[in-house]
C-alpha positions in Angstrom: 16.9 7.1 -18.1 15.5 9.2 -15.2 18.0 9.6 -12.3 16.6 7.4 -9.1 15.7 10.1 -6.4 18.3 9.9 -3.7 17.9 11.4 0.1 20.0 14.0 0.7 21.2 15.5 4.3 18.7 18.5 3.0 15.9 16.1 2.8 16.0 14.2 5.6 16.2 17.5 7.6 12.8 17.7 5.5 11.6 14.8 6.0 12.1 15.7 10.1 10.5 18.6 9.9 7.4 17.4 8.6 7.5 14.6 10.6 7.8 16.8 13.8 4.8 19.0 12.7 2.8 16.1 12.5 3.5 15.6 16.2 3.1 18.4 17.2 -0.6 19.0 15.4 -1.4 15.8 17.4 -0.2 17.4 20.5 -2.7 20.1 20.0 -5.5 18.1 20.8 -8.4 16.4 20.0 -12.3 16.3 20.2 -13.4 12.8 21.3 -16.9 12.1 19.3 -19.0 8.6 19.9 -17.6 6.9 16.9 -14.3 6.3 18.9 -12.1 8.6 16.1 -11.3 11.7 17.6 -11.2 14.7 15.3 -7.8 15.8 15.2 -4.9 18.3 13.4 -2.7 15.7 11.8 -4.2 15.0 8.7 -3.1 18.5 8.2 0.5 17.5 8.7 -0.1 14.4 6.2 -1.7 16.8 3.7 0.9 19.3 4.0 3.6 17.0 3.7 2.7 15.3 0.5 2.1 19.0 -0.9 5.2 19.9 -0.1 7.7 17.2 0.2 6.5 15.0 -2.8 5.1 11.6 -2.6 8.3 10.0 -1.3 9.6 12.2 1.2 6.2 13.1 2.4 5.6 9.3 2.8 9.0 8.7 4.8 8.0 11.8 7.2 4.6 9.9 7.7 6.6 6.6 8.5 8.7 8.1 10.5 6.1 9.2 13.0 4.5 5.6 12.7 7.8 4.0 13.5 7.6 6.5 16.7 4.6 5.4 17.7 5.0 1.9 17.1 8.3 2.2 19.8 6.1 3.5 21.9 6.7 7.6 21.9 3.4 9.5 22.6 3.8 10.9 19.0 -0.2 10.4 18.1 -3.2 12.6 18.9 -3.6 13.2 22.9 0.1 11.5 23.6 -0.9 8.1 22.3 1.5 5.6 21.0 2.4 1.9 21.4 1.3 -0.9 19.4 -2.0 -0.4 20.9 -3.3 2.2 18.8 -2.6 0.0 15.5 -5.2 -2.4 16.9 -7.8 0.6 18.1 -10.4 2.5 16.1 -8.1 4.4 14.3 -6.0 2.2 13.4 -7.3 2.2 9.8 -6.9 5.7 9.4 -2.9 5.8 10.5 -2.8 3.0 8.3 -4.3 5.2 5.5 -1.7 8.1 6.1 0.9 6.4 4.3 -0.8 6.0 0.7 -2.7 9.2 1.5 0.2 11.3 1.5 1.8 9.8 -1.2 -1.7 10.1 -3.3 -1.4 13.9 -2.4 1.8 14.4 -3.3 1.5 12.6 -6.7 -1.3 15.0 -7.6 0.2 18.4 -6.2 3.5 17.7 -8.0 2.0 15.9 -10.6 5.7 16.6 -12.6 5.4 20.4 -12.2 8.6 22.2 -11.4 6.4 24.8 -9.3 3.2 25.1 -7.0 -0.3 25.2 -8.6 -2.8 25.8 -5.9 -5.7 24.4 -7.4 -3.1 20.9 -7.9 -2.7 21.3 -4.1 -6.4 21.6 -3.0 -7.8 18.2 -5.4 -4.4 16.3 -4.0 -5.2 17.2 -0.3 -8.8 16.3 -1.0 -7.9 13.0 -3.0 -5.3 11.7 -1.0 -5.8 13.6 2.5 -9.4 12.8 2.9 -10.4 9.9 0.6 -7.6 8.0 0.7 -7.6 7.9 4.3 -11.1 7.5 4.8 -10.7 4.6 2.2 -8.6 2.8 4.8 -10.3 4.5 8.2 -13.7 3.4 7.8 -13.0 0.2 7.1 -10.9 -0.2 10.1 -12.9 1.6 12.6 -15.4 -1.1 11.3 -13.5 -4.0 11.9 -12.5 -3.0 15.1 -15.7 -1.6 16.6 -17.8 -4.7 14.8 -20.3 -2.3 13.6 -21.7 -2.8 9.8 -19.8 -0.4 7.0 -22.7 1.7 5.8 -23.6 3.0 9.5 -19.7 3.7 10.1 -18.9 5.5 7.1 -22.4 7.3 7.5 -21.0 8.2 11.3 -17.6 9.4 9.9 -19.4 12.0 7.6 -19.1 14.3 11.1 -15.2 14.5 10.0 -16.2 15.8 6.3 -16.3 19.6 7.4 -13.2 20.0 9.2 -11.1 17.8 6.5 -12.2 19.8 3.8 -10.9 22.9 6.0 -7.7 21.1 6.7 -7.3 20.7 2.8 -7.8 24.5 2.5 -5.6 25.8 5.1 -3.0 22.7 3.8 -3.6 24.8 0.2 -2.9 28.2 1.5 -0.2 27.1 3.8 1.6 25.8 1.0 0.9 28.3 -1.3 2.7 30.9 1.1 5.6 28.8 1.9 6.2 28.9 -2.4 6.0 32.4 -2.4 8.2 32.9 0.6 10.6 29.9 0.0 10.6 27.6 -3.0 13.5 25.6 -2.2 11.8 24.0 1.2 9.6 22.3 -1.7 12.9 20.1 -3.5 11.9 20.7 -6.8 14.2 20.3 -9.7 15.0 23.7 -11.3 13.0 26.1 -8.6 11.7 28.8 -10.5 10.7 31.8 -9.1 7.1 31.8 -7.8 4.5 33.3 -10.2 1.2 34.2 -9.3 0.0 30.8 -8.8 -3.7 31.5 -9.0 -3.9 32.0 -13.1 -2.2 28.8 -13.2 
């Protein structure tokens, strides 16, 4: 019988971490576009923390930064927060973080006890960008009363810069491997190999 994963002080530290990077690529900034979805940083943060903290961990530092939001804290993109914003355009797609990341990080770990970059790039793209839009589009739909088709035609402006978020989430990850296995939780670390003959 597999042991049931438990949260130790180490991984909620994690699980903090990732959650405050999250913030903080929302309090980069955002570029408003006429859809009403801003393009913003923090999918990044959702991609990176399914990649590296696992589906579980990666989904509580996701939650985390929803429950912040949903107090009020101006955790989200530009300093939003409140209930307001899960009743807005994007609502959908905050919505969609939570299976997104734990779609990424069941790909990228996938069982592995190590880093494969190529595992990290489809889970980013999977769960990052399709997931989320799976749950986005609809919303912003919904919300704006505008017909599916035209608002998930409108959200291919996002495409581009997910699919570099994905990358950079990919070679981010792959670096912090190389540099320092254990902030990835995996049973029985090994020493990182070259990870792109994998």
């Amino acid at each position: 019988m597999a042991p049931s994963p438990r949260l130790e002080a180490r991984d909620l530290a994690r699980i903090a971490i990732f959650a405050a990077i999250i913030v903080v690529l929302g309090v980069a900034g955002q570029i408003p576009l006429p859809t009403g979805v801003p393009v913003t940083l923090q999918t990044l943060g959702v991609m990176l923390a399914g990649v590296v903290l696992g589906p579980v961990r990666g989904a509580a530092a996701v939650l985390v930064v929803l429950l912040l939001a949903a107090v009020g804290l101006p955790v989200l993109t530009g300093g939003s927060g409140g209930l307001g914003v899960f009743v807005g355009p994007t609502a959908g797609y905050l919505v969609g973080w939570v299976p997104g990341v734990v779609m990424t990080g069941l790909i990228a770990r996938a069982g592995l006890d190590r880093v494969v970059w190529w595992r990290s790039l489809i889970g980013s793209i999977v769960g990052g960008i399709l997931v989320v839009y799976a749950f986005g589009v609809p919303g912003t739909a919904i919300v704006t009363d505008t017909p599916l088709l035209p608002t998930a035609g409108a959200s291919l402006i996002f495409l581009p810069g997910d699919l570099v978020k994905a990358v950079l989430a990919t070679v981010i990850s792959a670096a912090l491997w190389r540099a320092y296995p254990p902030a990835f939780a995996l049973p029985a670390v090994r020493r990182p190999r070259a990870t792109a003959d994998a």
